[in-house]
C-alpha positions in Angstrom: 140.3 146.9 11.4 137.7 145.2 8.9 139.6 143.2 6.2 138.2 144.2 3.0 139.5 141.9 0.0 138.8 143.2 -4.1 138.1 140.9 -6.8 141.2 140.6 -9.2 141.0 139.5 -13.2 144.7 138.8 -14.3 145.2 137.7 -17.9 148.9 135.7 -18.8 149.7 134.7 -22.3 149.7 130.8 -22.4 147.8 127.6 -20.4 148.2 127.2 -16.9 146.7 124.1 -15.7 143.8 125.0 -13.1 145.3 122.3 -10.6 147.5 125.1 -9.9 145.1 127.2 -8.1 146.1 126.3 -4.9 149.4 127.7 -5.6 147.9 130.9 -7.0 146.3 131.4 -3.3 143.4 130.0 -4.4 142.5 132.2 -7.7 140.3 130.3 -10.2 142.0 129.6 -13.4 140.4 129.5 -16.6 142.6 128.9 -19.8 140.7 130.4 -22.9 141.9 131.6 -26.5 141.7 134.6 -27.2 140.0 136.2 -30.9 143.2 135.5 -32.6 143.6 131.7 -31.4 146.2 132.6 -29.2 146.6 130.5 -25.7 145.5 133.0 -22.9 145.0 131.8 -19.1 142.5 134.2 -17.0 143.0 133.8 -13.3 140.6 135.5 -10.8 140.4 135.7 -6.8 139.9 138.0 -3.9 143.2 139.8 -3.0 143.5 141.1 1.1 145.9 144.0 -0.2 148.5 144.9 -2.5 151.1 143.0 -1.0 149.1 139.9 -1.8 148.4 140.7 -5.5 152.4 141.5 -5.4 152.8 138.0 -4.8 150.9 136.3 -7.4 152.5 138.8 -9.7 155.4 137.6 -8.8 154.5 134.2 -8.9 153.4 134.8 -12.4 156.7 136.7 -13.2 159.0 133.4 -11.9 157.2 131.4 -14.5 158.1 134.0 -17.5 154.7 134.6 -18.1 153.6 137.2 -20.1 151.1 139.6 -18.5 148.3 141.0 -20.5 146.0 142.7 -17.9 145.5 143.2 -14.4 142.1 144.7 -13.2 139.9 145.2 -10.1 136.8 144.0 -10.8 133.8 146.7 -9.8 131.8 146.1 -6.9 128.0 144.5 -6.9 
């Protein structure tokens, strides 16, 4: 079986360090405001299946964050 992984885009309301990334399997962590001045954090990475993107949900979720988006990012 050929292991295809999607890019993921997942937006949480407030800063999360991007020392962190290792414990967000590796997704790149960028903390941005958004038009409003609001504290957003925008953490991207491939995702094997939906079992994996279940976890950093979840991961997410045990830090009460508050999710804003979660998109598949379109294929070159």
């Amino acid at each position: 079986m050929v292991e295809c992984q999607k890019i993921y885009k997942i937006v949480v309301e407030g800063a999360i360090d991007p020392s962190w990334s290792d414990w967000f399997h590796g997704f790149s962590i960028q903390p941005i405001a958004n038009r409003h001045g609001r504290c957003l954090s925008v953490l991207s990475g491939p995702v094997t299946d939906q079992a994996a993107l279940r976890g950093i949900l979840n991961k997410a979720w045990g830090l009460n964050l508050i999710l804003v988006s979660v998109n598949r990012m379109e294929e070159d």
